[in-house]
Every structure is written in C-alpha cells, then in structure tokens.
CHARMM internal coordinates of N, CA and C (Angstrom, degrees):
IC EDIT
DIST 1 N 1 CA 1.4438
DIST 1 CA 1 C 1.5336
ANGL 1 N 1 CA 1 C 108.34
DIST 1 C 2 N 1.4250
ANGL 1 CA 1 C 2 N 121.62
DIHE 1 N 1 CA 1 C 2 N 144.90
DIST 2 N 2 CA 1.4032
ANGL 1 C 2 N 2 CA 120.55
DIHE 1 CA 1 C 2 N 2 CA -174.46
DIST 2 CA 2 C 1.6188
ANGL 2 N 2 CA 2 C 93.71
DIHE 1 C 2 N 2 CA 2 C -125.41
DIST 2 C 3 N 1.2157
ANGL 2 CA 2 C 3 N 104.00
DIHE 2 N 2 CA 2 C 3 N 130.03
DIST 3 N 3 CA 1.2581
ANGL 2 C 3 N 3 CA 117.60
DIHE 2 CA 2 C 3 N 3 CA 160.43
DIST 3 CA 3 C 1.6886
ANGL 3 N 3 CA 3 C 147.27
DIHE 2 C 3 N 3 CA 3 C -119.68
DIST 3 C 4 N 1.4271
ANGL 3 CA 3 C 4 N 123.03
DIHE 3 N 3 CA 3 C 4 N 99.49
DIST 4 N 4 CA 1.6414
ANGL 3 C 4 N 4 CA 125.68
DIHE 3 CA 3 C 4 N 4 CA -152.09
DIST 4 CA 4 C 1.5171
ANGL 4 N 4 CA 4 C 98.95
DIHE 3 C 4 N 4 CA 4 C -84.12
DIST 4 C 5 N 1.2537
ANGL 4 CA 4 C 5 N 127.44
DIHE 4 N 4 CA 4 C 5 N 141.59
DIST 5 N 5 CA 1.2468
ANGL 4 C 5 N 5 CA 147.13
DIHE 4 CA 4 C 5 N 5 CA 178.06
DIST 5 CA 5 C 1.7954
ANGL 5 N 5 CA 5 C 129.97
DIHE 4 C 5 N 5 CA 5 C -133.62
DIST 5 C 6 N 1.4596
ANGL 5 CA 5 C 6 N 84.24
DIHE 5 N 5 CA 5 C 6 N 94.56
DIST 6 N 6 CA 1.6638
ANGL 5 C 6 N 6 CA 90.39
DIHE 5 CA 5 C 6 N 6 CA -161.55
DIST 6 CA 6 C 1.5843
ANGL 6 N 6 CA 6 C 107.06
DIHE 5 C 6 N 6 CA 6 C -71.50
DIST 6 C 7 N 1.2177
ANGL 6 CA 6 C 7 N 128.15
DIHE 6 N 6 CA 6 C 7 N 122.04
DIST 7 N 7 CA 1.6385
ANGL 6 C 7 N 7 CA 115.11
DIHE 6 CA 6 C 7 N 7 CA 162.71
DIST 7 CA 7 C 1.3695
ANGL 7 N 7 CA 7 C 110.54
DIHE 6 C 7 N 7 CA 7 C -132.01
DIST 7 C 8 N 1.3212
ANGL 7 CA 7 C 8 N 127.56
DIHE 7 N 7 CA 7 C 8 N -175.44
DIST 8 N 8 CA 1.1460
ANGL 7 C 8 N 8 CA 139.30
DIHE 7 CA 7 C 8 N 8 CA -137.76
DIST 8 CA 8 C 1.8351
ANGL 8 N 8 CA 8 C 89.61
DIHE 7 C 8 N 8 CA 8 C -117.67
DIST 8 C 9 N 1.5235
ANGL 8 CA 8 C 9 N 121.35
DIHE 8 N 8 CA 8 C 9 N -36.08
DIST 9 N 9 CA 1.7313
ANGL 8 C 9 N 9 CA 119.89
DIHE 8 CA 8 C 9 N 9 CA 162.50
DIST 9 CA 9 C 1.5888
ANGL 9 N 9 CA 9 C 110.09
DIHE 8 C 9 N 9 CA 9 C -148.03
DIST 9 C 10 N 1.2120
ANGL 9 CA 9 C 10 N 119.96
DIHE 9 N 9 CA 9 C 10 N -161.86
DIST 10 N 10 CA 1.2011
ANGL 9 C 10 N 10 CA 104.36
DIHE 9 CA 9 C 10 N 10 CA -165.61
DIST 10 CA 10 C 1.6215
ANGL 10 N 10 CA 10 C 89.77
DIHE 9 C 10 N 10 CA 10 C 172.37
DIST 10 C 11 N 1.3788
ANGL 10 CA 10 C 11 N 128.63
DIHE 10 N 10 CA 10 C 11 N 153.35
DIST 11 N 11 CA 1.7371
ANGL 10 C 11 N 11 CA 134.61
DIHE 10 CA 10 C 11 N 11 CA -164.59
DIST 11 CA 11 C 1.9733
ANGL 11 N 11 CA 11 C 94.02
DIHE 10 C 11 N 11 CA 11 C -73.55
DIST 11 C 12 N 0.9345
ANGL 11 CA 11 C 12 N 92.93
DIHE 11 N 11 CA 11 C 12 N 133.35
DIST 12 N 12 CA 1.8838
ANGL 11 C 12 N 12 CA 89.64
DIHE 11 CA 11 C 12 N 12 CA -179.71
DIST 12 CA 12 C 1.8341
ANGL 12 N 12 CA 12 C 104.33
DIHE 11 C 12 N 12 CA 12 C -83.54
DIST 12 C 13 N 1.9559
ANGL 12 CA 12 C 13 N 93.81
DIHE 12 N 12 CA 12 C 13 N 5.66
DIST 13 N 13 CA 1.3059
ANGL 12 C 13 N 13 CA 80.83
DIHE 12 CA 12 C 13 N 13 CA -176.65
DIST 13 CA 13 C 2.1212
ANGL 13 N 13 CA 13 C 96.30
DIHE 12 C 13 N 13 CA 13 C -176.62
DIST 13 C 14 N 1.3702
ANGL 13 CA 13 C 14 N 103.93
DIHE 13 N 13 CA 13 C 14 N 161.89
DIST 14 N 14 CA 1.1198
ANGL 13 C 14 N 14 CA 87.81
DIHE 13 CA 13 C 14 N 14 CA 173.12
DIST 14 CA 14 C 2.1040
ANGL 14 N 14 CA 14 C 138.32
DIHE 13 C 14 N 14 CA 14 C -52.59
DIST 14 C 15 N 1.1539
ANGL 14 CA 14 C 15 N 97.89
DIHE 14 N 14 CA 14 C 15 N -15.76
DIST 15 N 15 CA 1.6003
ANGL 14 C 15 N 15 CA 104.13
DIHE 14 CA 14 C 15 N 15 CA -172.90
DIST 15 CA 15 C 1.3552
ANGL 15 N 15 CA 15 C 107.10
DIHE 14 C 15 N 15 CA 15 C -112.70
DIST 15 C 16 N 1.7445
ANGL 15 CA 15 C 16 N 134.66
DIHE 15 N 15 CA 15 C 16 N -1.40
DIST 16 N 16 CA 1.0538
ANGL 15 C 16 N 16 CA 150.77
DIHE 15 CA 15 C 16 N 16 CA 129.53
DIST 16 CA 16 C 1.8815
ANGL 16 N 16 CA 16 C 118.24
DIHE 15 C 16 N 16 CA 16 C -33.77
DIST 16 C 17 N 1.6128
ANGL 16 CA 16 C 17 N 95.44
DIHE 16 N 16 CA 16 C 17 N 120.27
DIST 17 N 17 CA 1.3751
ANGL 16 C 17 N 17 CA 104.80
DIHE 16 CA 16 C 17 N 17 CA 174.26
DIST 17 CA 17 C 1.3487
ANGL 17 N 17 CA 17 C 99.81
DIHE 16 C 17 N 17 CA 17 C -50.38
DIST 17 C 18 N 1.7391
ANGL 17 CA 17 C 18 N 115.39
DIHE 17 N 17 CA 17 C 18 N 156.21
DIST 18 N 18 CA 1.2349
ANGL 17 C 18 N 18 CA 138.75
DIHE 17 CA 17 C 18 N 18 CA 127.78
DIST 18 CA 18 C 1.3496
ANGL 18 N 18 CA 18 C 125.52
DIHE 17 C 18 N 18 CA 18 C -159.50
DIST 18 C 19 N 1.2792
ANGL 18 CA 18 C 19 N 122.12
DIHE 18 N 18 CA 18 C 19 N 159.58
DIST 19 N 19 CA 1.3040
ANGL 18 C 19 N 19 CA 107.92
DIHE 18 CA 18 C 19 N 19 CA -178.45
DIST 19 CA 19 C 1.1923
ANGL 19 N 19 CA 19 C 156.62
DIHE 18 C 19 N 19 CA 19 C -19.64
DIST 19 C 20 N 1.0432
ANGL 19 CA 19 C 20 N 141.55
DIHE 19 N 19 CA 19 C 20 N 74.36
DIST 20 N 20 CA 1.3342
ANGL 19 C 20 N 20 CA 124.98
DIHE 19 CA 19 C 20 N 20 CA -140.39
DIST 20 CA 20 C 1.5960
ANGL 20 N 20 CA 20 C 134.34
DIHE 19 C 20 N 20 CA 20 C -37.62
DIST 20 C 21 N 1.7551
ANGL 20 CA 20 C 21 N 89.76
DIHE 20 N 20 CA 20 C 21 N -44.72
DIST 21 N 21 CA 1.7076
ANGL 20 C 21 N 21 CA 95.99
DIHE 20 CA 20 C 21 N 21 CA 166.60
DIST 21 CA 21 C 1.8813
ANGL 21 N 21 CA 21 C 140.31
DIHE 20 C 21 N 21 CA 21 C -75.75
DIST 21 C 22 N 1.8530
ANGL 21 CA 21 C 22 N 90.56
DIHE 21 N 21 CA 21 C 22 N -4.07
DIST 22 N 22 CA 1.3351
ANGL 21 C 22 N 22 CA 110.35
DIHE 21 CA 21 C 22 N 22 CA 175.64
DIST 22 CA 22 C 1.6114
ANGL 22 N 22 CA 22 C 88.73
DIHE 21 C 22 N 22 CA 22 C -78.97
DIST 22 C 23 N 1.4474
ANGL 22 CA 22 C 23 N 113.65
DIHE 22 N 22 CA 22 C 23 N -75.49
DIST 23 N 23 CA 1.2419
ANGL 22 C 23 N 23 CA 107.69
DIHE 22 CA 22 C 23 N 23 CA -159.14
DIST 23 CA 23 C 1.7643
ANGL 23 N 23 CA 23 C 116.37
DIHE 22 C 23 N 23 CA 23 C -51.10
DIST 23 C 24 N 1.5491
ANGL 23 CA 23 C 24 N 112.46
DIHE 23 N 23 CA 23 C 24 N -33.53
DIST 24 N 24 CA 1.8018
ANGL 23 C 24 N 24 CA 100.48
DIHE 23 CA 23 C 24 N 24 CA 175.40
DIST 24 CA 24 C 1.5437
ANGL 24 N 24 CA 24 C 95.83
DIHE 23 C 24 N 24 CA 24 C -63.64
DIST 24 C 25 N 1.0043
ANGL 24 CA 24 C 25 N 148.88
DIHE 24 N 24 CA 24 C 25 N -76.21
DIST 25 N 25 CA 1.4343
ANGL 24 C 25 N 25 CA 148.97
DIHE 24 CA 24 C 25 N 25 CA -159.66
DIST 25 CA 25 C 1.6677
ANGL 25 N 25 CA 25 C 102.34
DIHE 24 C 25 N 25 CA 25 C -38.04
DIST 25 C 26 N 1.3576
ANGL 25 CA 25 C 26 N 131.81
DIHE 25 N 25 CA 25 C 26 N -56.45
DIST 26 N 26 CA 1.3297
ANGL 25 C 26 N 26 CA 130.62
DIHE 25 CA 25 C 26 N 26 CA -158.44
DIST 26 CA 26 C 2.3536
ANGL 26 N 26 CA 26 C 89.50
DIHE 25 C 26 N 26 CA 26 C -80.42
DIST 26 C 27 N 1.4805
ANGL 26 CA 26 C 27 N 107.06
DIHE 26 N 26 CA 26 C 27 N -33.20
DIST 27 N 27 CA 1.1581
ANGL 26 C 27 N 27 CA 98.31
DIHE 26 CA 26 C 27 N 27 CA 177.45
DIST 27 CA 27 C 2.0427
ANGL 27 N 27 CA 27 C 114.35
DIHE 26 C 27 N 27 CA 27 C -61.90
DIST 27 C 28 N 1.1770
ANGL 27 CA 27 C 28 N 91.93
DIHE 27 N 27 CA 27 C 28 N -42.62
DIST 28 N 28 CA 1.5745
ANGL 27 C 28 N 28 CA 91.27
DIHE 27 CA 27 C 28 N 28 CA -164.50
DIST 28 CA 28 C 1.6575
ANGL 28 N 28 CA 28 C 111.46
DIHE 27 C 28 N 28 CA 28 C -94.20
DIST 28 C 29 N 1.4834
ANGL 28 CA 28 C 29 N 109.85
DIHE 28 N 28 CA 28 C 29 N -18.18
DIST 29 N 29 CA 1.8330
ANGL 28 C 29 N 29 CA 91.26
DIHE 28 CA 28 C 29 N 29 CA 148.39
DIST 29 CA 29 C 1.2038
ANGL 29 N 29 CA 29 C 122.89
DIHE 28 C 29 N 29 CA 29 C -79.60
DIST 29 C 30 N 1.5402
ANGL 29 CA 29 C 30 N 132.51
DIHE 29 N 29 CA 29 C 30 N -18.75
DIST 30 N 30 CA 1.4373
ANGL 29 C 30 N 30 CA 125.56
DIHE 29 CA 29 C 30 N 30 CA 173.64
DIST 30 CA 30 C 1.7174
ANGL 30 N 30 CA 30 C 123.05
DIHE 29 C 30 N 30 CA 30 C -63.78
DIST 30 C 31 N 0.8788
ANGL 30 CA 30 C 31 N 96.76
DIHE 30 N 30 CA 30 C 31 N -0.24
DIST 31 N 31 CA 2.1387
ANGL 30 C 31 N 31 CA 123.68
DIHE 30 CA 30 C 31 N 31 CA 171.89
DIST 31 CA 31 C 1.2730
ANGL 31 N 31 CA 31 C 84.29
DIHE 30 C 31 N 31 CA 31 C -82.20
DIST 31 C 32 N 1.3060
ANGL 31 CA 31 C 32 N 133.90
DIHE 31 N 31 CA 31 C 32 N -67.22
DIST 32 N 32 CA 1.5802
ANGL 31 C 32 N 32 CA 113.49
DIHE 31 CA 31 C 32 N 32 CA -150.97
DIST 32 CA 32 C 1.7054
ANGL 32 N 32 CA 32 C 113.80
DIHE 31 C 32 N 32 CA 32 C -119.36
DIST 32 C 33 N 1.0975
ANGL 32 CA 32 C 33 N 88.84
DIHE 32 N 32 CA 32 C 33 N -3.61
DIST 33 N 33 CA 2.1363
ANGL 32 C 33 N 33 CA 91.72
DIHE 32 CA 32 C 33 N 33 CA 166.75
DIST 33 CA 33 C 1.6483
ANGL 33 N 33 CA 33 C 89.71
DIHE 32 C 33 N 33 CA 33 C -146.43
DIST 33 C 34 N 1.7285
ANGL 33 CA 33 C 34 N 82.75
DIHE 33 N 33 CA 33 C 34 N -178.59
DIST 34 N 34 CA 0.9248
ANGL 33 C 34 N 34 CA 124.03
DIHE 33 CA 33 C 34 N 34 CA -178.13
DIST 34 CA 34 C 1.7336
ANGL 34 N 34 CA 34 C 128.40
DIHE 33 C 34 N 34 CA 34 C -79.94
DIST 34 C 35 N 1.4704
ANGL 34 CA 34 C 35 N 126.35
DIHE 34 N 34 CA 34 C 35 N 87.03
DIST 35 N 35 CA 1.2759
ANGL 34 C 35 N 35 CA 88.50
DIHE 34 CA 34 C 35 N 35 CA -140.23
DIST 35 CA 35 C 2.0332
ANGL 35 N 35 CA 35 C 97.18
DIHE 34 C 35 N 35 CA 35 C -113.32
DIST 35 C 36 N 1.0028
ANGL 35 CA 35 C 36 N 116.38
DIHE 35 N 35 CA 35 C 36 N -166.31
DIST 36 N 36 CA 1.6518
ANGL 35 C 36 N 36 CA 110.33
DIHE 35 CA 35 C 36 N 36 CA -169.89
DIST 36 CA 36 C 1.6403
ANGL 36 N 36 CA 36 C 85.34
DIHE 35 C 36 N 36 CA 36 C -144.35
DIST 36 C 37 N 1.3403
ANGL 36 CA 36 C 37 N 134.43
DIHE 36 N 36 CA 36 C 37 N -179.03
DIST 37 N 37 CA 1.3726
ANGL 36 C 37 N 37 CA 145.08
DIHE 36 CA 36 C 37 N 37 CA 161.50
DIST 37 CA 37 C 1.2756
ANGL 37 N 37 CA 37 C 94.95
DIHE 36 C 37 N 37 CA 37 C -163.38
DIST 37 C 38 N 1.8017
ANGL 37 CA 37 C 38 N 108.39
DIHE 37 N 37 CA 37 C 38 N 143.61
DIST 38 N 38 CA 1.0988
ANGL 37 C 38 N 38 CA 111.55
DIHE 37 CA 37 C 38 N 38 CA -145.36
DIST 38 CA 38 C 2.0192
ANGL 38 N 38 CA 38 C 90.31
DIHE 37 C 38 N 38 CA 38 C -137.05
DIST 38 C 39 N 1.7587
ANGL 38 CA 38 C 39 N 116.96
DIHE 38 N 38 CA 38 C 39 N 55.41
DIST 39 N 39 CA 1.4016
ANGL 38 C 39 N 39 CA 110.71
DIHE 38 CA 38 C 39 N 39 CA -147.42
DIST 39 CA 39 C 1.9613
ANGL 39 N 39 CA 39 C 95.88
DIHE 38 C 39 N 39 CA 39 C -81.25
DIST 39 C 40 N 1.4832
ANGL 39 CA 39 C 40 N 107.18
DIHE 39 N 39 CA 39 C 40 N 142.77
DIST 40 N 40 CA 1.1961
ANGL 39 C 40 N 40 CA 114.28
DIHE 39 CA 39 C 40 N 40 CA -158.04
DIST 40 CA 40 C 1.4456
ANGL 40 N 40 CA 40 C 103.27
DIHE 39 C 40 N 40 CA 40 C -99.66
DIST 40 C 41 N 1.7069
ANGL 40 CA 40 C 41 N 137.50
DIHE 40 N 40 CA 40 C 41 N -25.32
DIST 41 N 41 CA 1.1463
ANGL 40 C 41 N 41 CA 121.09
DIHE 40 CA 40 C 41 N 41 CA 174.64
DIST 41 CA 41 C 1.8377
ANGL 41 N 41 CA 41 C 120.26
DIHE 40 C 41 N 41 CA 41 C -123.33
DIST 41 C 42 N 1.5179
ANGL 41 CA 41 C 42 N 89.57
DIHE 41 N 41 CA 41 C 42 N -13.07
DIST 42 N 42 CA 1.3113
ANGL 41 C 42 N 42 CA 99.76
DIHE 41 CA 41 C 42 N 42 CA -162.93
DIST 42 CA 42 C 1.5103
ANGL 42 N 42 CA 42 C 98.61
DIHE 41 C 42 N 42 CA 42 C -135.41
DIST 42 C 43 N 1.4415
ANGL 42 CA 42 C 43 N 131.59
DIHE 42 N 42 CA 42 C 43 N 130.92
DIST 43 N 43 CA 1.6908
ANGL 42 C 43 N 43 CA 126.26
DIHE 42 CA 42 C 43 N 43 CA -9.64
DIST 43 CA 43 C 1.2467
ANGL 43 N 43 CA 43 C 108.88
DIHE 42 C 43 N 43 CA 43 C -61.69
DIST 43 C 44 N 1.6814
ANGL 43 CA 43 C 44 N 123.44
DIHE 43 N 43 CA 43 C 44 N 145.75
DIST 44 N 44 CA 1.0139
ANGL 43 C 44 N 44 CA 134.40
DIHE 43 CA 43 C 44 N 44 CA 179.42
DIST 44 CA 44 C 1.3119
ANGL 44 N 44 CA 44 C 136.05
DIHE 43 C 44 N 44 CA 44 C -55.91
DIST 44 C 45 N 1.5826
ANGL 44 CA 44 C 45 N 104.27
DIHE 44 N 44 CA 44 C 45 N -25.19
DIST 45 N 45 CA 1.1718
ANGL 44 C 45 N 45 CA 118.84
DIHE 44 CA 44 C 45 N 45 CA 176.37
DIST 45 CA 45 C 1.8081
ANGL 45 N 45 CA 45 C 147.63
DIHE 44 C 45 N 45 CA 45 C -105.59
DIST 45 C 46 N 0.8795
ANGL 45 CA 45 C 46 N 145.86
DIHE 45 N 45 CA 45 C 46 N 86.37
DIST 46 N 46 CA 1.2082
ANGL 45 C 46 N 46 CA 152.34
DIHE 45 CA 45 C 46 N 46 CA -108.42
DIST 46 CA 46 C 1.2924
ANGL 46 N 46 CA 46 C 100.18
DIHE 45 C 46 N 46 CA 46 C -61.12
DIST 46 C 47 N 1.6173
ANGL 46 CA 46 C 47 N 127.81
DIHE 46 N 46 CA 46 C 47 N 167.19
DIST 47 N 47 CA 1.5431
ANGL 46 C 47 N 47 CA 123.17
DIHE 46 CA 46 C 47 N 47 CA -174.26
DIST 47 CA 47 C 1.5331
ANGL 47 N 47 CA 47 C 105.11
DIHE 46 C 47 N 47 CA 47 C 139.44
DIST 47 C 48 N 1.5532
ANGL 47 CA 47 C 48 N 105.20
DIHE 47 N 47 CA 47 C 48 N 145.92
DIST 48 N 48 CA 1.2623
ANGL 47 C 48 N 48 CA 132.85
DIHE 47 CA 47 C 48 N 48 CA 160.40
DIST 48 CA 48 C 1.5346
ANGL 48 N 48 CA 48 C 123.34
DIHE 47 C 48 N 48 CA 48 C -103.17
DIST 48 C 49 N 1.4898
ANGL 48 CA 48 C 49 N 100.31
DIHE 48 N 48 CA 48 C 49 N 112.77
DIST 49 N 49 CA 1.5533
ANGL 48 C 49 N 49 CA 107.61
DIHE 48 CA 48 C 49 N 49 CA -172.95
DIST 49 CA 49 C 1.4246
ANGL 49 N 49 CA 49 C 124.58
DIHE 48 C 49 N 49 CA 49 C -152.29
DIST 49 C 50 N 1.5989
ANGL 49 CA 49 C 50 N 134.53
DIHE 49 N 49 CA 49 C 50 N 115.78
DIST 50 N 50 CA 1.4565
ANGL 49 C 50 N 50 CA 145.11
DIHE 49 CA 49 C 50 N 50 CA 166.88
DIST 50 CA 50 C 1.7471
ANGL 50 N 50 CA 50 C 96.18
DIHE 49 C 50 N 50 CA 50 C -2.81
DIST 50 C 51 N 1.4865
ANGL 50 CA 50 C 51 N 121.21
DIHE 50 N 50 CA 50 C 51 N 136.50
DIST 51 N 51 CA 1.3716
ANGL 50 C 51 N 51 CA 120.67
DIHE 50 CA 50 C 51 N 51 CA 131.11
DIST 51 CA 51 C 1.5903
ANGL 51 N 51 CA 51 C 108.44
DIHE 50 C 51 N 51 CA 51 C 173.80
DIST 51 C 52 N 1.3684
ANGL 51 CA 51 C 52 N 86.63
DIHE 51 N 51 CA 51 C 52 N 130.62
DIST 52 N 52 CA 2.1082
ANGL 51 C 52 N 52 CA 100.65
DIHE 51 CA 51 C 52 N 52 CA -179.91
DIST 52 CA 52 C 1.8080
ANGL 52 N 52 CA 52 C 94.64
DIHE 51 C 52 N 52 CA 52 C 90.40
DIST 52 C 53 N 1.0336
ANGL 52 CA 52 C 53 N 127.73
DIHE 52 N 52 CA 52 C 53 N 8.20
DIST 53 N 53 CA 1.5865
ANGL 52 C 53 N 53 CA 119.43
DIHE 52 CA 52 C 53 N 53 CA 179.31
DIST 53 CA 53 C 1.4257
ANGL 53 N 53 CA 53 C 104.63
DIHE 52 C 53 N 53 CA 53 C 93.30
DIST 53 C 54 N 1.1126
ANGL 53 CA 53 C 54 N 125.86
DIHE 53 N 53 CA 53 C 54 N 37.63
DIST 54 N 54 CA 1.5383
ANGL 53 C 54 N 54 CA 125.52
DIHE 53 CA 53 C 54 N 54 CA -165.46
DIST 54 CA 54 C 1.6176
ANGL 54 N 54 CA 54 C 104.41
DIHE 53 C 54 N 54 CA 54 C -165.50
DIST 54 C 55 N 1.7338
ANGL 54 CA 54 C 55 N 109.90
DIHE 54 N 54 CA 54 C 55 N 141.01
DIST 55 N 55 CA 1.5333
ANGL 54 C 55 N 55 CA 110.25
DIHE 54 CA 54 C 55 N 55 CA 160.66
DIST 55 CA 55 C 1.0790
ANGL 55 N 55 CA 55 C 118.33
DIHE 54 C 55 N 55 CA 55 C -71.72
DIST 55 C 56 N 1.3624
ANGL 55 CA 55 C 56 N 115.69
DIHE 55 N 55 CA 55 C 56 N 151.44
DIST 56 N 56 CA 1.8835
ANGL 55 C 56 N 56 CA 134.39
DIHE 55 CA 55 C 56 N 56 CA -167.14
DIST 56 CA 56 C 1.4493
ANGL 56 N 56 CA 56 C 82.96
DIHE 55 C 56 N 56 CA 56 C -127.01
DIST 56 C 57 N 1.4410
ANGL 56 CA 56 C 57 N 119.61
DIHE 56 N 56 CA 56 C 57 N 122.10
DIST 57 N 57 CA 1.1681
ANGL 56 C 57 N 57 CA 124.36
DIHE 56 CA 56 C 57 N 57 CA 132.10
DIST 57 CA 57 C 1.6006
ANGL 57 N 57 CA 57 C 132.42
DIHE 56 C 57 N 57 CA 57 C -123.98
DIST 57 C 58 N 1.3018
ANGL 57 CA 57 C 58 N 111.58
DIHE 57 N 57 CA 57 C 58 N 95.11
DIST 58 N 58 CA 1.4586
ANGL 57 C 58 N 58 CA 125.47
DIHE 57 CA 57 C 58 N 58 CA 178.70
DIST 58 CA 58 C 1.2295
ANGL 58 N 58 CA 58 C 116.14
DIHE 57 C 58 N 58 CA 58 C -56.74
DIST 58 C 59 N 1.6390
ANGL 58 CA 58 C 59 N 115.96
DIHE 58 N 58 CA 58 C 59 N 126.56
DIST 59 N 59 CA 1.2373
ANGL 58 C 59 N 59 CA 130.15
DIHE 58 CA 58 C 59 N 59 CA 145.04
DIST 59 CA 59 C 1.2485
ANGL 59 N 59 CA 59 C 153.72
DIHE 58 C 59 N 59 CA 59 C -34.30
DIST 59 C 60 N 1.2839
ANGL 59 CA 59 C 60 N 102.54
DIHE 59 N 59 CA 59 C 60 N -19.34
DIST 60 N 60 CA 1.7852
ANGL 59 C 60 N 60 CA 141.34
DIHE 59 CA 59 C 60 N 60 CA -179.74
DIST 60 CA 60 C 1.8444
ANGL 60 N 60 CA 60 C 93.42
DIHE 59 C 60 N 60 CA 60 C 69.98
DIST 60 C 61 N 1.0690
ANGL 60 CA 60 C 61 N 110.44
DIHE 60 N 60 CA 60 C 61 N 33.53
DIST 61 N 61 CA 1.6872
ANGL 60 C 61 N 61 CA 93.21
DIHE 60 CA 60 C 61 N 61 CA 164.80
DIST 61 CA 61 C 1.5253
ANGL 61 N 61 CA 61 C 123.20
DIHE 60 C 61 N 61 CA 61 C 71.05
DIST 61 C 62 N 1.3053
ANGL 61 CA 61 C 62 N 105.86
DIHE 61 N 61 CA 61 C 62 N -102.14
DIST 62 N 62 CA 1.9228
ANGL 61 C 62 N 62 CA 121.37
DIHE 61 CA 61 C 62 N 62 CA -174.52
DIST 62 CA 62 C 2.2502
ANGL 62 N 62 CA 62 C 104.53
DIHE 61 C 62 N 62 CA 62 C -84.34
DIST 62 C 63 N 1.2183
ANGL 62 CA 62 C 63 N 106.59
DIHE 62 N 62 CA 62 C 63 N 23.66
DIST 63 N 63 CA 0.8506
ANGL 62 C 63 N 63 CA 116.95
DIHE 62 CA 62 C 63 N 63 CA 171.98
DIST 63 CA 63 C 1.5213
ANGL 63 N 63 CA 63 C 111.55
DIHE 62 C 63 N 63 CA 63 C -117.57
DIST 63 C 64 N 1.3550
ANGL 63 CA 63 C 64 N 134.70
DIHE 63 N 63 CA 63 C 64 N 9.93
DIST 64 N 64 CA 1.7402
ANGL 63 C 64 N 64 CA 146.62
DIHE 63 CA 63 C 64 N 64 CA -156.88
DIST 64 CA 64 C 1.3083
ANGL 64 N 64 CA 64 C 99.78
DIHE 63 C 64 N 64 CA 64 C -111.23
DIST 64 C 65 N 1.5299
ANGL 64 CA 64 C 65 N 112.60
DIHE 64 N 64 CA 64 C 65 N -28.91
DIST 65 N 65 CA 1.6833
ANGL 64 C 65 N 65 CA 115.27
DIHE 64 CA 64 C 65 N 65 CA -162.10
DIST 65 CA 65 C 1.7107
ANGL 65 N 65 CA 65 C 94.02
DIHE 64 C 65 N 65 CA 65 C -24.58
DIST 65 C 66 N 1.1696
ANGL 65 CA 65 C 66 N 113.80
DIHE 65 N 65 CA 65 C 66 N -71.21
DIST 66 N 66 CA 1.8349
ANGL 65 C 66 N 66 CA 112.12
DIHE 65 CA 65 C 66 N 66 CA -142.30
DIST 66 CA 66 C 1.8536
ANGL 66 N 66 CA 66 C 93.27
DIHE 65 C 66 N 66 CA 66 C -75.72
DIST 66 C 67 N 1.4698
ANGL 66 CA 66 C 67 N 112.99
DIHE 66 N 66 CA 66 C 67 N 22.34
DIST 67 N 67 CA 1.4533
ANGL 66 C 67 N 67 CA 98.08
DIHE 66 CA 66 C 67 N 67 CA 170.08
DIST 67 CA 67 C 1.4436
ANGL 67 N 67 CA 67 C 105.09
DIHE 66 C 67 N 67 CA 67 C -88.36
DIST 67 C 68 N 1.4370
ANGL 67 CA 67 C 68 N 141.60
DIHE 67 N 67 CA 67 C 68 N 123.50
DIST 68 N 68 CA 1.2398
ANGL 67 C 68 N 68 CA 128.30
DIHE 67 CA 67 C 68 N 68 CA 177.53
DIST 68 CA 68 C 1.7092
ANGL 68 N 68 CA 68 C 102.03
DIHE 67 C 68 N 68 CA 68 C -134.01
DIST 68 C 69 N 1.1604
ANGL 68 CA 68 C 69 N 100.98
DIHE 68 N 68 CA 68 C 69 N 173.73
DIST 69 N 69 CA 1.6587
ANGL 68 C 69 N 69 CA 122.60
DIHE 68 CA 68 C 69 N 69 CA -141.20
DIST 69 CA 69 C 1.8729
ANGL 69 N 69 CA 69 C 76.36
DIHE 68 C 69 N 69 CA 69 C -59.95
END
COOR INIT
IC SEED 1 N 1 CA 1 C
IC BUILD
C-alpha cells in the first residue's frame, strides 16, 4: 500500500524538528506501507530525501505560490 501525505513542513532531516504527532504517524505507517510526504513550505529547498521510514519530497517552499487549494 502507498501512502502520500501532504503537509504544510516536515524535518528536512532526521534531527530536524517536527511535530511530534506528524512524525510518530509518518514513523509508524512507514513499518507497514509505503509512504511519500509531500511538505509544501518547509524545508525550503527542493529535494528527495530518507526520513522517519518514509520518502520526503520537498517542494522547495517559496516556489508553491501558484499551488492553490
């Protein structure tokens, strides 16, 4: 099962703050799917990268403007 998870930031890395309850949730479905995170402003900089058992692919942030609801 693959699962995408849009948020608004996300740790640019393992020792990077984030929520606590984002990060247990993205930690403990990445045990049993597949999961993607999809963080929309924060880290700033665009990129695909490991963290919490799950792919991070950042938006680069101030580059989202024309994403709208």
């Amino acid at each position: 099962m693959r699962v995408g998870i849009i948020t608004p930031g996300f740790s640019k890395d393992e020792t990077d703050w984030c929520i606590p309850a984002l990060r247990h949730l993205v930690h403990s479905l990445g045990k049993q799917a597949d999961v993607v995170v999809f963080p929309l402003h924060y880290p700033h900089e665009e990129g695909r990268y490991r963290a919490f058992g799950a792919e991070v692919i950042s938006l680069g942030g101030r580059n989202v403007r024309a994403i709208r609801r």
